[in-house]
PLY file of the C-alpha trace (Angstrom):
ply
format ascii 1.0
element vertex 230
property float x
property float y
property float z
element edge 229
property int vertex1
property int vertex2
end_header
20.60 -34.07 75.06
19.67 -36.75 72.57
18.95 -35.22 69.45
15.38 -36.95 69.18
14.47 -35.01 72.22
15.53 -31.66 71.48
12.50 -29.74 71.18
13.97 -27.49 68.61
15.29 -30.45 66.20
11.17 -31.61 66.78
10.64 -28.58 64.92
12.85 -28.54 62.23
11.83 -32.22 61.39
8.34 -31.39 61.33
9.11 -28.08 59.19
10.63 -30.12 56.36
8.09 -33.35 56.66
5.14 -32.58 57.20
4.37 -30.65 54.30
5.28 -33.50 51.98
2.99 -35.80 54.13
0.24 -33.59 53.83
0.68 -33.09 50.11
0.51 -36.83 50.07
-2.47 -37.61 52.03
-4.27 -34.68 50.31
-4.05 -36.32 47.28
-6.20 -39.09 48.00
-9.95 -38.19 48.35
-9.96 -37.60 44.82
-9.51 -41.30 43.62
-12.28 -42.00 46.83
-14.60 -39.42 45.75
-14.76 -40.41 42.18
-15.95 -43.77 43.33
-18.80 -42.86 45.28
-21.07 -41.66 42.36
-21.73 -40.36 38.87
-21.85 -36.45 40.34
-20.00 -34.09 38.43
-18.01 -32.85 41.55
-17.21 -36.53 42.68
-15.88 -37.15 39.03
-14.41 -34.38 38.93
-13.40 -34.18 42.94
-9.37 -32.95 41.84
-10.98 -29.62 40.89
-11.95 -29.35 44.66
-9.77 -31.10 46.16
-6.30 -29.34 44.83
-7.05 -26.27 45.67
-7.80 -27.21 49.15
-4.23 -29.35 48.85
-2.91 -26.36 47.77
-4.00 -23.64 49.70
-3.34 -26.28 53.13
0.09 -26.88 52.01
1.02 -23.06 51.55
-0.45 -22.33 54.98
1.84 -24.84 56.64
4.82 -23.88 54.41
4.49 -19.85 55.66
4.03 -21.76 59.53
7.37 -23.41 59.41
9.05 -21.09 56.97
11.45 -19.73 59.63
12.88 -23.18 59.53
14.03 -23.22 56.11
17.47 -22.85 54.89
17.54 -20.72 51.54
20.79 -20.08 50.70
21.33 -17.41 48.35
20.65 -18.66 44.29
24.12 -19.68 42.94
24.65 -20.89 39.76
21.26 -19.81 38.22
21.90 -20.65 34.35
23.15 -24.10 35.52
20.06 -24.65 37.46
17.73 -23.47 34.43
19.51 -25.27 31.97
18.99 -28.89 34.14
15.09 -27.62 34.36
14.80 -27.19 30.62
17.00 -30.65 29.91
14.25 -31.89 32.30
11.39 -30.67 30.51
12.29 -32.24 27.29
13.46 -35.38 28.61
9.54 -35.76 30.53
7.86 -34.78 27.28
9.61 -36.11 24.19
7.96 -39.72 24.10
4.87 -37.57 22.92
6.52 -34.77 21.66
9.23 -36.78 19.43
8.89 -40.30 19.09
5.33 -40.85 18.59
3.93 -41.73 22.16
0.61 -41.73 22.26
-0.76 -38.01 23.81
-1.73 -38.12 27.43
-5.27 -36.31 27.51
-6.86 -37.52 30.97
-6.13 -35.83 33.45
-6.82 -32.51 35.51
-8.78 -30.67 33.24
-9.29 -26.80 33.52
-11.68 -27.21 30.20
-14.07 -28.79 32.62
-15.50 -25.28 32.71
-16.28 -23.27 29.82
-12.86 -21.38 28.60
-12.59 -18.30 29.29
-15.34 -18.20 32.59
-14.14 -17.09 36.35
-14.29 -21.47 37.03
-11.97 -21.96 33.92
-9.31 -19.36 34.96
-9.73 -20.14 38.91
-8.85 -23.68 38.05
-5.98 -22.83 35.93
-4.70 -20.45 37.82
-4.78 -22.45 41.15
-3.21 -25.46 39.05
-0.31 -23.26 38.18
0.11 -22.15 41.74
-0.05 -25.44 42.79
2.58 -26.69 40.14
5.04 -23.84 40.18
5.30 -22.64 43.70
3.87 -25.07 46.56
5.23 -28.07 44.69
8.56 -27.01 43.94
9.02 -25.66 47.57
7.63 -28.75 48.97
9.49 -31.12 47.39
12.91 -29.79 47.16
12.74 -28.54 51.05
11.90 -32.39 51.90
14.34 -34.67 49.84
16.98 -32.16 49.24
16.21 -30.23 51.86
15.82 -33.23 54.70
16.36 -36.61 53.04
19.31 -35.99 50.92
21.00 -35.04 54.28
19.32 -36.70 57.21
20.44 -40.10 55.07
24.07 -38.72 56.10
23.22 -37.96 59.70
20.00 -37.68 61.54
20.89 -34.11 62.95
20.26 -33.55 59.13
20.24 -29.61 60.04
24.14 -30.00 60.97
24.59 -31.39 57.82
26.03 -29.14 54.91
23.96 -28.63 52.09
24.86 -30.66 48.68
26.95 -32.60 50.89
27.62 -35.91 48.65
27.17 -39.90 49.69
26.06 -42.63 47.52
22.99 -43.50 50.02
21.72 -41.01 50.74
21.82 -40.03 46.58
20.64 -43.43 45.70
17.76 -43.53 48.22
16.33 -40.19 47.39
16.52 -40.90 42.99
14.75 -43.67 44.00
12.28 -42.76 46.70
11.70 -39.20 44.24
11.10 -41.81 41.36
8.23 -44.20 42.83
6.64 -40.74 44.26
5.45 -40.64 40.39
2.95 -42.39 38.27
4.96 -45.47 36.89
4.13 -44.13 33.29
6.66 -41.44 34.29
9.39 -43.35 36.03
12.17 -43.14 33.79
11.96 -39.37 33.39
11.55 -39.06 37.16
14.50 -41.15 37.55
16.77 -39.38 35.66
15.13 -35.88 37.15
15.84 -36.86 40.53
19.49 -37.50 39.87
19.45 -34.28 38.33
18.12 -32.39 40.97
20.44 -33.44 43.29
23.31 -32.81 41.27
21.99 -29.03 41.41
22.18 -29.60 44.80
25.45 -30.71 45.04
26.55 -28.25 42.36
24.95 -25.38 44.25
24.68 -26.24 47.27
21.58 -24.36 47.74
18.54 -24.82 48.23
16.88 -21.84 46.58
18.57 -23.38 43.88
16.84 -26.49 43.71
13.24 -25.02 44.18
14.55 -22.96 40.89
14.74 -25.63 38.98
12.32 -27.53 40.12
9.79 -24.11 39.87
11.22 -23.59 35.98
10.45 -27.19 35.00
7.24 -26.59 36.37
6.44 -23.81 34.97
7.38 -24.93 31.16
6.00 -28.44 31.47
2.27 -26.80 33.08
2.34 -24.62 29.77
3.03 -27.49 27.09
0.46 -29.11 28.83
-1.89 -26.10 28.28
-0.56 -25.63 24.30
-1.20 -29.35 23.59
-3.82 -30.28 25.90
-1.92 -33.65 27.56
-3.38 -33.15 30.91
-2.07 -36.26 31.95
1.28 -34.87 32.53
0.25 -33.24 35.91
0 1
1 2
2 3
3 4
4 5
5 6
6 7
7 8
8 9
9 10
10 11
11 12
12 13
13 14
14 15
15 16
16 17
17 18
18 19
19 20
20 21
21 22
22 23
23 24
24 25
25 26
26 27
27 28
28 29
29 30
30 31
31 32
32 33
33 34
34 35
35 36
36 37
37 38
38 39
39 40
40 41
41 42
42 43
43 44
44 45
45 46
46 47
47 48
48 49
49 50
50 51
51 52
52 53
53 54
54 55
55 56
56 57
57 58
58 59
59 60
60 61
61 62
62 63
63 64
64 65
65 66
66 67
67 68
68 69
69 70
70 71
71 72
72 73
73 74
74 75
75 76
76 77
77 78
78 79
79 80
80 81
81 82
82 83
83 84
84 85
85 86
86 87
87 88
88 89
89 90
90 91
91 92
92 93
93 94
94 95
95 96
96 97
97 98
98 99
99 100
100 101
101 102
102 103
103 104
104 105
105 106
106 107
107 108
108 109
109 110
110 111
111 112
112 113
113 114
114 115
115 116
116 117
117 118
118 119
119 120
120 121
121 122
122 123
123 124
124 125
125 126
126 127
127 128
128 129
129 130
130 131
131 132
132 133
133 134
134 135
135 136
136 137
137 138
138 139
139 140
140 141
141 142
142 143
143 144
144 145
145 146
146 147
147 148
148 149
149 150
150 151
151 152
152 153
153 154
154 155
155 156
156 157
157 158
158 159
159 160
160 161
161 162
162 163
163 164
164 165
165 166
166 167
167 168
168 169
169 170
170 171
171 172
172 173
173 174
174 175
175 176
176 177
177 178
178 179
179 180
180 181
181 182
182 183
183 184
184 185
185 186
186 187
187 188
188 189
189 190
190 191
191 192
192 193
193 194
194 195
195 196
196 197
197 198
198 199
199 200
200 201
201 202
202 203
203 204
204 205
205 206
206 207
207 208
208 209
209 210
210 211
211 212
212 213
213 214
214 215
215 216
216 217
217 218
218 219
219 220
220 221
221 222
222 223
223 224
224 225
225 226
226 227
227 228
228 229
């Protein structure tokens, strides 16, 4: 039976797409909303619109999640190191050479600090950043695309198995998927991440990394107030 066919390999596809392409489409009502009107929640649409994002994506991640291939974590220092190499790479324009800071952006200060809004919008941001993100991501280009670029029965496919295409496609693809202020440091990330997965050959791996970036860039931004870095 043609692979295309299979019912099962329908599945699998689906489990590692169409999370990404939801995560994608969800983003855009915000730039839409904040053109209808003045309205604080239509300038200020991410603050309802991520947490549906958010909340949508986990859903459909727990739907498929028998799909998914975690290996066990190997190589865990390795992978932490690359996310902390990572983190300093994305923020030393600002944080080293004088860049000009990045304030605008997804502001939890919105609402006054320290009320239930403030926190829930925080909080939400980090879940958003550190867990549906990470797991997103890595499950679709190092999960799918790094490998169906080597075959399309992409499941047959060893993980952190190596070819040129399919790691030059997905640095590239994994670089435009960022704001173009960002490009070089999501260039060089996405080469990194796949080296973790070629390194590790696992995927749990890669969503460690990815999660530990995450989770020290999201609290820089909170220290120095750059909201424009997520």
């Amino acid at each position: 039976m043609n692979s295309v066919s299979n019912p099962e390999w329908r599945s699998k596809l689906a489990a590692y797409v169409v999370p990404m392409v939801a995560f994608l489409v969800l983003m855009a009502p915000v730039s839409f909303l904040q053109k209808m009107g003045d309205a604080f929640w239509l300038q200020s649409a991410e603050h309802l619109v991520y947490p549906v994002q958010t909340i949508f994506c986990a859903a459909l991640l727990v739907w498929y999640w028998r799909h998914y291939e975690f290996h066990r974590l190997a190589r865990i220092f390795f992978s932490i190191a690359v996310a902390v190499f990572v983190v300093v790479l994305w923020i030393s324009p600002q944080a080293f050479f004088g860049v000009a800071a990045r304030t605008d952006g997804f502001n939890p200060e919105t609402f006054a600090i320290g009320s239930i809004a403030y926190w829930g919008a925080l909080g939400m941001r980090f879940l958003r950043l550190v867990i549906v993100v990470p797991l997103v991501e890595e499950i679709f280009w190092r999960g799918f695309l790094l490998r169906y670029l080597i075959d399309e029965k992409f499941a047959s496919v060893p993980f952190g198995k190596f070819s040129w295409l399919s790691f030059g496609v997905v640095t590239v693809a994994f670089t435009f998927a960022h704001s173009s202020a960002d490009w070089m440091a999501a260039a060089v990330t996405g080469a990194l991440y796949n080296f973790v997965a070629y390194r590790t050959r696992s995927l749990s791996s890669c969503v460690l990394a990815h999660a530990v970036t995450n989770l020290l860039l999201g609290l820089w931004i909170v220290y120095t107030k750059q909201w424009g870095f997520w």
